[in-house]
N, C-alpha and C positions, 0 to 999 in steps of 0.2 A: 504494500500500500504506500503510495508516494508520501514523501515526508512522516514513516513511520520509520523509527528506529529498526536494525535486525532482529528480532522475539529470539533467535537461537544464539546472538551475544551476547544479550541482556542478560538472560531468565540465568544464568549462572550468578550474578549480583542481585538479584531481584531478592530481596525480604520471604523469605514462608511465611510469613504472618500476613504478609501483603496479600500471597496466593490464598493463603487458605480465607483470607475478609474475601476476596474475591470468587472463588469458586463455591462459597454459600450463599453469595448475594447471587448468582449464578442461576444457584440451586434455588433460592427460593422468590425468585423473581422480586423479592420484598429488603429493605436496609433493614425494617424493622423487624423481622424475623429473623432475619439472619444474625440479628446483634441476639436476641432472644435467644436462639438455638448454639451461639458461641458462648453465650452467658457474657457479654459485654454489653457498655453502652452503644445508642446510635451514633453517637458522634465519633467514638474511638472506631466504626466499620467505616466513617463517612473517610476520617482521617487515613485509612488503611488505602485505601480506592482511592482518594486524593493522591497518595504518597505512591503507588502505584500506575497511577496516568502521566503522573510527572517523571517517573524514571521512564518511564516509554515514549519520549518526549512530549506530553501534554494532551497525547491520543485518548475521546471521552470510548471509555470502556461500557457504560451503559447512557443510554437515555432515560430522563425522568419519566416519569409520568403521571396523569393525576391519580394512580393506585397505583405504587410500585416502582418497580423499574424494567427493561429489559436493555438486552444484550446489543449495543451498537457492531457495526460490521468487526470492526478492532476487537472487538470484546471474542466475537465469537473465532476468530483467528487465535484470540490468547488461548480459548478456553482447554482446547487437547494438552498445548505443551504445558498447562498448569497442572492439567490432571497428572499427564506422565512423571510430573518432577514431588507432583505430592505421592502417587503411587511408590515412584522407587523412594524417596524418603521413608516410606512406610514400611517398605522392604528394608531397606538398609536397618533401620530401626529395629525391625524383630530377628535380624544377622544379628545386631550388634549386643543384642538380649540373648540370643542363641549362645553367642562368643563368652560373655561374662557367667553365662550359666556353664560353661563349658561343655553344652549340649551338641557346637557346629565348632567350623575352623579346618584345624590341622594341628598336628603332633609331629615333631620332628628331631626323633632320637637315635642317639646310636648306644651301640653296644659294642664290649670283647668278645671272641668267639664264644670263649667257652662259656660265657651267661647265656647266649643263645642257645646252649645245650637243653635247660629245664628253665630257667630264671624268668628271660623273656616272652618265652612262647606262652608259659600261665598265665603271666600279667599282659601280655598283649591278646589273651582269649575273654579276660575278663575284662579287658578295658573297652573290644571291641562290640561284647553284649552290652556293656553300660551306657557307649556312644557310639552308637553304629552310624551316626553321620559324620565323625568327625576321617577326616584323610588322615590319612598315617604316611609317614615316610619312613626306612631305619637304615641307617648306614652300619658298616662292622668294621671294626678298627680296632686298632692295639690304642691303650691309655693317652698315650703326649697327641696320637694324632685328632682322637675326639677331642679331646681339652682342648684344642687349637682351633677347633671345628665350632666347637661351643662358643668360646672365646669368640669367634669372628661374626656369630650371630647366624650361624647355618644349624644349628641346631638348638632345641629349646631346653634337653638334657641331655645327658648321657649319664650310659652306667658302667661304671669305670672301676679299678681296681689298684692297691698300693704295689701292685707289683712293676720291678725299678725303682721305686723310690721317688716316685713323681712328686714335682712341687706342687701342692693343692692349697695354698693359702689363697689363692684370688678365686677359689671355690666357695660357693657354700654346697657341705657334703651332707647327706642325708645318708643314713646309715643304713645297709640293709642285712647285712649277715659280716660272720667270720668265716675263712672257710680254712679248712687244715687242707694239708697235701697228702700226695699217695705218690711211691714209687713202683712205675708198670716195669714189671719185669714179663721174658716169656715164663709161659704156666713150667714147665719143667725146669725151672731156674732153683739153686740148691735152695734159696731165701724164699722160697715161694711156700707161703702157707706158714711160715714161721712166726708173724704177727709182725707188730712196728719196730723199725732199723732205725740206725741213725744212718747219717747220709753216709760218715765216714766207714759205714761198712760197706761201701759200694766206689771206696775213693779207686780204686784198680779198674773200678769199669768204662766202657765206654757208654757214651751220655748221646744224647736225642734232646736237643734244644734250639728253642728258636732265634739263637743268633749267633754267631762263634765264640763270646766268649760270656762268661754268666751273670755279668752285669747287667743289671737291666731287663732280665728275663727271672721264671722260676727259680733256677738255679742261682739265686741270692741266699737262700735257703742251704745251700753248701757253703759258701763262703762265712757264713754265721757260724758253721761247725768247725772254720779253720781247715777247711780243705779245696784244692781248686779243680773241679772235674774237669777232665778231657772231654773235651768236645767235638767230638768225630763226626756228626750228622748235624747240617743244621735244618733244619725242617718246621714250614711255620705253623701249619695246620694241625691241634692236636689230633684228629681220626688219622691225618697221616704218622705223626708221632707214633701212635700204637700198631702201626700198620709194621713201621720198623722193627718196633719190640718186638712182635710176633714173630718177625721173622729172623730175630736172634742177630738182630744189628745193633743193638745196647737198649740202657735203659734210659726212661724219661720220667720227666714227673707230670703227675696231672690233678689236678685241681680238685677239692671235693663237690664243685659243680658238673663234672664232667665225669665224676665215678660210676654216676648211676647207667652211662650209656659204653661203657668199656668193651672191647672184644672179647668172646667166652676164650679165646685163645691166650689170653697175658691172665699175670695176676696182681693186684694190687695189695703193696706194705706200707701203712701208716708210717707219716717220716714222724719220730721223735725229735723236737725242734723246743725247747723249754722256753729258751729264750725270745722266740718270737712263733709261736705254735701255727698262727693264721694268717691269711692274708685278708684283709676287708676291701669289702666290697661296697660302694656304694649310688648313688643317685647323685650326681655335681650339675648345679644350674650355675650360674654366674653371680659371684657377689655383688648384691648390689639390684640386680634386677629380678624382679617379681616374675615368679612361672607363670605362664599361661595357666588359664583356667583349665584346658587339658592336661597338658603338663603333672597339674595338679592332683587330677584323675587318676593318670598314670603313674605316677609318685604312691598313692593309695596302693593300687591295683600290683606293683614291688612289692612295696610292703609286704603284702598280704600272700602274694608266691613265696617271696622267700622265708616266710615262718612255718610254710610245708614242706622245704626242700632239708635234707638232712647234711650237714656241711662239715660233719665228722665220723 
């Protein structure tokens, strides 16, 4: 319409309060109902419609009449893009109610391998009955690389573990279990069935770890006892770890989360370890910033797997 501003540059500055005086008066061909049905005065709708003709440069929006009002040509050009912009406002409003209930959204977490053994899978069956709308993403990672991940704002938790000796001050940690260790040996190994070793009874053996040397891996757990296993294999996957065992290429160690799903062909000996018995495990969000209302969810739905998981 000539000398009418563009409606599709405006309506992103336009007032909601302007639209919504506007699409009741609309709605009920009346100022005076429509101020009624707002529960305002007439003058504060008259003022709304005012204040809304002038941001469209001066364009009269309805004609009077002597009962009423109705919809000048301008008016009834505004009326769709009003509705569309109160529709999606209405939508976006019950997202954003979805979001704080933590009912909609997304979740975006990672985990270690071996918590995705038993750990994760419970709490991602009960988290997915609880919030079957919300998207899920999970990445898998050794500890520094989640932390990093976290840190960067690509994840909203992870579930992470002290093993290396990772710095978690700029965490906050939620705690979910301790877990002891186990040394897989093959089933015919002389120590097999014997009950718990210390590590240094296995110092002559060759070792199955995932990195060449034992820092920063399980085998921190040896170096405690004063001994430095040879590291003959380095292998990252624990199911491959046992894979080696099995086949009488050394021994490894494996996690009490990962005990419960071992090969009938190896056997597992509790490591006697006094001075630092377990390694913990926990939930790291970012110090400082508030979990998602998922997050939160899932936080719970941890919890509650790992007080059925046995971690000794």
């Amino acid at each position: 319409m000539a000398g009418m501003p563009n409606t599709h540059d405006l309506l992103p500055e336009l007032s909601t309060v302007w639209l919504r005086a506007f699409l009741e008066v609309a709605r009920q061909g009346s100022f005076t109902v429509a101020a009624r049905t707002l529960g305002w005065t007439q003058s504060a709708v008259s003022r709304q419609i005012s204040s809304l003709e002038s941001a469209l440069g001066g364009e009269p929006l309805f004609e009077r009449l002597p009962r009423g009002v109705r919809l000048t040509e301008a008016g009834r050009v505004l009326v769709p893009y009003a509705e569309a912009v109160a529709q999606a406002l209405r939508g976006a409003g019950r997202e954003l109610a979805d979001l704080r209930a933590g009912t909609a959204g997304r979740l975006r977490f990672g985990a270690f391998a071996t918590a995705d053994a038993a750990l994760v899978p419970r709490a991602l069956a009960a988290f997915r009955a609880r919030r079957p709308r919300i998207r899920v993403t999970r990445e898998e990672g050794l500890t520094p690389a989640l932390l990093d991940r976290l840190t960067a704002g690509h994840l909203d938790l992870a579930v992470v573990s002290t093993t290396g000796r990772v710095p978690l001050d700029a965490y906050d940690l939620h705690h979910l279990l301790d877990e002891s260790l186990y040394v897989a040996v093959p089933a015919d190994h002389p120590l097999a069935g014997q009950g718990p070793v210390g590590l240094g009874q296995l110092a002559d053996a060759e070792w199955i770890a995932g990195g060449p040397t034992p820092e920063g891996t399980l085998l921190d757990a040896a170096l405690r006892q004063d001994f430095r296993p040879r590291v003959t294999h380095v292998v990252a996957e624990w199911t491959a770890k046992q894979g080696y065992v099995a086949a009488g290429l050394g021994v490894t160690l494996i996690p009490a989360l990962a005990a419960a799903s071992v090969r009938p062909d190896i056997a597992l000996l509790p490591v006697l370890d006094e001075d630092a018995p377990a390694r913990a495990v926990y939930a790291a969000t970012v110090k400082g910033r508030a979990p998602t209302p998922a997050a939160r969810v899932f936080l719970a739905a941890l919890r509650e797997a790992a007080e059925r998981i046995p971690t000794a």
